[in-house]
C-alpha positions in Angstrom: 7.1 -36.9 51.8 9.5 -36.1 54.5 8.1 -38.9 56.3 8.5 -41.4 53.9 11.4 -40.8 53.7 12.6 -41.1 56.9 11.2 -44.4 56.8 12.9 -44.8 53.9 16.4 -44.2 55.4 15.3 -46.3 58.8 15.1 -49.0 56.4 17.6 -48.8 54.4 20.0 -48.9 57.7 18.2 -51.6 59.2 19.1 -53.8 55.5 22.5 -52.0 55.7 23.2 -53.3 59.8 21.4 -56.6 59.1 23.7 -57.1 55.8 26.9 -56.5 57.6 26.6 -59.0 60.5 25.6 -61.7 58.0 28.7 -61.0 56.1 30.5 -61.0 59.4 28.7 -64.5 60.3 30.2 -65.8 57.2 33.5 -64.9 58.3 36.1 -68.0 58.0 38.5 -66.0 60.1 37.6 -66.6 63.9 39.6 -63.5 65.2 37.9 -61.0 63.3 34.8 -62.7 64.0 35.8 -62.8 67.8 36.6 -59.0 67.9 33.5 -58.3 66.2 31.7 -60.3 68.5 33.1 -58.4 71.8 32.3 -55.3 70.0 28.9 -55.9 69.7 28.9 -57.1 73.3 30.5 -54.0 74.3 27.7 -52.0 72.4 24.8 -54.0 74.1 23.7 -55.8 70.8 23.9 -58.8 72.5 21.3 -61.0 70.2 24.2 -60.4 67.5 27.0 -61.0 69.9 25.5 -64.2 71.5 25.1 -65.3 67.8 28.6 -64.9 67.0 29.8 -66.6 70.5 27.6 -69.7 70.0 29.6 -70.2 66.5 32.8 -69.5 67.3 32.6 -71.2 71.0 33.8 -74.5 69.4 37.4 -73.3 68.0 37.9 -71.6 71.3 38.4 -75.0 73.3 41.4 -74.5 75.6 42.2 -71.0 74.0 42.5 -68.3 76.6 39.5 -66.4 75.5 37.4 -69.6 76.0 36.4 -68.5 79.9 35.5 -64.8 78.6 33.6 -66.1 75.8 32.0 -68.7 77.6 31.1 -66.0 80.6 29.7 -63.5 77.8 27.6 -65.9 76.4 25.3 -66.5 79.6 25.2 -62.9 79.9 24.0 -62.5 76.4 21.5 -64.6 77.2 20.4 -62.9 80.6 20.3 -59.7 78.5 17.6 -60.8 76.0 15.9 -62.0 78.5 16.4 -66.3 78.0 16.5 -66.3 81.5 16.4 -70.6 81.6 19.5 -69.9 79.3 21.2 -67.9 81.5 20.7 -70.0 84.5 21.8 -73.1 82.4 24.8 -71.3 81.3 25.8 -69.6 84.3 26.1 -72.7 86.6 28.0 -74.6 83.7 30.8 -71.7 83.6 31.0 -71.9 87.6 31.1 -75.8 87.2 33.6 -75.4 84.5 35.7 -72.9 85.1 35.8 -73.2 89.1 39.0 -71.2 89.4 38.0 -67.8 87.5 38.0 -65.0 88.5 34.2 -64.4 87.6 32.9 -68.1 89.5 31.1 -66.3 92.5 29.7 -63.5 90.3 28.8 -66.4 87.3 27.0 -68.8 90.6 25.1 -65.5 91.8 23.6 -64.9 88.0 22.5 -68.4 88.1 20.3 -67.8 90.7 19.5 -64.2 89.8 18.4 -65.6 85.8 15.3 -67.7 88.4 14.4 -64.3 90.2 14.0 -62.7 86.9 12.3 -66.2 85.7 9.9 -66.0 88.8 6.2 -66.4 87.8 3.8 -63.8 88.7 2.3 -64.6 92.4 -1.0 -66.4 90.7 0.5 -69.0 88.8 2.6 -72.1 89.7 5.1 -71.5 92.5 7.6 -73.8 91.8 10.1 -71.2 90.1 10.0 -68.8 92.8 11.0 -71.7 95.5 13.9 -72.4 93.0 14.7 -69.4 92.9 14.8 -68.5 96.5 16.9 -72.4 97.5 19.1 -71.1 95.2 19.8 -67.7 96.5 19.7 -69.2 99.8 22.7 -71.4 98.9 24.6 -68.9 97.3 24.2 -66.6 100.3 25.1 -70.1 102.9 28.4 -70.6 100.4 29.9 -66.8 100.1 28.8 -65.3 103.5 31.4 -62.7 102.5 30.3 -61.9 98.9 29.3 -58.7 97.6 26.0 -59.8 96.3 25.3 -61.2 99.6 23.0 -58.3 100.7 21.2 -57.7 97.6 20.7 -61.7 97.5 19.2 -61.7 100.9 16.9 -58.3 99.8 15.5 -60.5 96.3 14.6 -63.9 98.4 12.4 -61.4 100.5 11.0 -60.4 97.7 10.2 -63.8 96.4 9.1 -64.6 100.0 6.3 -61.8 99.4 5.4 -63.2 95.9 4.8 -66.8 97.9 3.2 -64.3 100.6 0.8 -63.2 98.2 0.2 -66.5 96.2 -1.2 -67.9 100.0 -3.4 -64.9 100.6 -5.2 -64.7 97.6 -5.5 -69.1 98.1 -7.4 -68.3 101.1 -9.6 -65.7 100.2 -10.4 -67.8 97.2 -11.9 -70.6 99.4 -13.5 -68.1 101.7 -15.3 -66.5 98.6 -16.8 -69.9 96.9 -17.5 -70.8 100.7 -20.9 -70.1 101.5 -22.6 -73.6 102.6 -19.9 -75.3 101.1 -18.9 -77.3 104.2 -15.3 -78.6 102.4 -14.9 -75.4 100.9 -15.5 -73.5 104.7 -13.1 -75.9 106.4 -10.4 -75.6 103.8 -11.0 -72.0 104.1 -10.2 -71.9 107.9 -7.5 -74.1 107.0 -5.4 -71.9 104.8 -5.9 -68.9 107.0 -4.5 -70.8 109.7 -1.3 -72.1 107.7 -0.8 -68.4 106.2 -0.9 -67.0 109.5 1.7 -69.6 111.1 4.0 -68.8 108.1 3.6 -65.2 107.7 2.9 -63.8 111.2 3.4 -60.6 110.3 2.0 -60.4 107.1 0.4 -56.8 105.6 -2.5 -59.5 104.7 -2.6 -60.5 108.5 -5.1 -58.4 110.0 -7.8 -58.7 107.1 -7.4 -62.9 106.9 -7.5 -62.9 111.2 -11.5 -61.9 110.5 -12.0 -63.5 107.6 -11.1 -66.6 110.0 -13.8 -65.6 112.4 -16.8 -65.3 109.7 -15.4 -68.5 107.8 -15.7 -70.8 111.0 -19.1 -68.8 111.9 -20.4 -70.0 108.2 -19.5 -73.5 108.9 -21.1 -73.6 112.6 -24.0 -72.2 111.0 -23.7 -74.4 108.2 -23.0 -78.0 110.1 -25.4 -80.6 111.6 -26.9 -79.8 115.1 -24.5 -82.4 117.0 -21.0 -80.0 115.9 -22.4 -76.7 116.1 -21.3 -76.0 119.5 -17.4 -76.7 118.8 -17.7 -74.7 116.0 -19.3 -72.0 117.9 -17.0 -72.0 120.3 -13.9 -71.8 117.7 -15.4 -68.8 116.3 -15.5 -67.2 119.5 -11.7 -68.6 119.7 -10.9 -66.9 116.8 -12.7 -64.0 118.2 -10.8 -63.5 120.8 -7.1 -63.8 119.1 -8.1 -60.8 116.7 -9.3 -58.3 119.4 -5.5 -59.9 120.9 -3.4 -59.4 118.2 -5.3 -56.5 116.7 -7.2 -54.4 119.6 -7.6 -51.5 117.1 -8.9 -53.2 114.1 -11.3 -51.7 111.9 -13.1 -55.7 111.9 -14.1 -55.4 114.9 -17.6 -54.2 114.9 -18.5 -56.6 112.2 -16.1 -59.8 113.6 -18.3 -58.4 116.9 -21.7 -59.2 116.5 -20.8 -63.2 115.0 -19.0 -63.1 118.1 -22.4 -62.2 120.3 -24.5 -65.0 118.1 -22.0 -67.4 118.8 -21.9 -66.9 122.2 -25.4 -67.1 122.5 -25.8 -70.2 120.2 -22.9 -71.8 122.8 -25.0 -70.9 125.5 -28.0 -72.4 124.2 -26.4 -75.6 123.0 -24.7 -76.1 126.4 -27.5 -76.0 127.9 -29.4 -78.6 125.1 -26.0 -80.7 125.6 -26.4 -80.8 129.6 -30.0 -81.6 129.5 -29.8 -84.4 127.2 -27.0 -85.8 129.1 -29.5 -85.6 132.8 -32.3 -87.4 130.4 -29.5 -90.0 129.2 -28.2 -90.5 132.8 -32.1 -90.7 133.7 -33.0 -93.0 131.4 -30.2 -95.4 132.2 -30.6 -95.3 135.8 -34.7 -96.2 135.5 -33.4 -99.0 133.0 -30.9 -99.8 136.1 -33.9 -100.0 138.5 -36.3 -101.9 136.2 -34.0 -104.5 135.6 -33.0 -105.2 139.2 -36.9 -105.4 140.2 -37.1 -108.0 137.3 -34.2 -110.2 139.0 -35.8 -110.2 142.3 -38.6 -111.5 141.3 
């Protein structure tokens, strides 16, 4: 019993709350429903306040509170988590008001509503790049702000998101790989673009091996007349992980497709020179025939 009715009295203030900001919404006096509407701003209900500041935004054209309203309106947005809104909102108020007082801190929401809008690392990219040109030009256009360093600290952060979006594209190709020549070359591909752009990536070390057994599978994989290259680029590849990572824990495993690939190049240089003597034979008999037949 007690527990109904709690519930009971839960209810009944919800009805109680909800009926009192619809009788506030019908208001026909716009100062009381202005003050009402800062209140509930102030109080953090800001679905009720943003309500009330989209109705009465209209009336407040050239009034003084216009700017405020106008500012608290992208905020009530940003706080219930319309984060498009926000951005929409914020960059019309710094376009709009380009003298206020709250213009750098209205410019540097913009681009914050994009860093909250940022989709997670294994979907579409195209927010988080967004987001991150438009940090950067806040950041190029108040050197001197106060939200420079915590803008510079979020475009990391998005910088790891794209970070991570790249590593799990190349481990992606290097798993559906396997005698898959497109798939092993795009592999090889992708680690070599994620290591020219993050050089000093967490992901670096694991993706340097993965690069050796990827380019061993497609030497291993190819026609006769490439395999040598492609040996030779895994022993290449080979020999910038033991570089760059003398310690690693790859190494016994990157190791032994680095003996087989030396062996294979050994063997195919050797196929590669002796074909070449036969060829330069055969074309120097060919030579000889054909001058006999002329002095005849």
């Amino acid at each position: 019993m007690r527990k109904h009715f709690l519930l009971f009295i839960f209810f009944a203030f919800i009805l109680a709350s909800c009926g009192k900001f619809e009788k506030i919404r019908k208001l026909t006096d716009e100062k009381k429903k202005y003050a009402a509407a800062i209140e509930y701003y102030k109080k953090g209900e800001y679905d009720k306040a943003g309500i009330l500041f989209e109705e009465i935004l209209p009336s407040l054209t050239g009034t003084d509170q216009q700017e405020l309203v106008t500012f608290y309106q992208a905020y009530c947005d940003y706080h219930t988590g319309n984060f498009e809104m926000a951005n929409f909102r914020f960059k019309r108020f710094a376009e709009t008001f380009a003298r206020s007082e709250y213009v750098e801190e209205a410019v540097y929401m913009s681009a914050y509503a994009l860093f909250k809008n940022s989709p997670s690392y294994n979907l579409d990219q195209s927010g988080t790049l967004s987001a991150i040109n438009e940090l950067q030009s806040f950041i190029n256009n108040n050197p001197d702000s106060k939200f420079r360093t915590e803008a510079s600290d979020l475009i990391k952060d998005l910088r790891k998101k794209l970070e991570r979006k790249a590593y799990e594209k190349a481990k992606l190709y290097h798993k559906t790989s396997p005698f898959n020549i497109a798939s092993l070359k795009s592999s090889v591909i992708e680690i070599a673009n994620f290591q020219k752009d993050y050089p000093d990536s967490e992901f670096s070390e694991e993706l340097y091996y993965l690069k050796v057994v990827s380019q061993y599978d497609l030497a291993v994989s190819t026609i006769e007349t490439k395999q040598l290259e492609r040996y030779r680029d895994v022993v290449k590849f080979y020999q910038e992980l033991i570089d760059k990572y003398p310690g690693s824990s790859y190494l016994k495993k990157a190791e032994k497709l680095y003996d087989i690939s030396m062996k294979a190049s050994d063997r195919l240089a050797k196929l590669e020179e002796e074909y070449r003597k036969a060829r330069e034979k055969e074309k120097s008999n060919t030579t000889k025939v054909g001058a006999a037949e002329n002095q005849k």
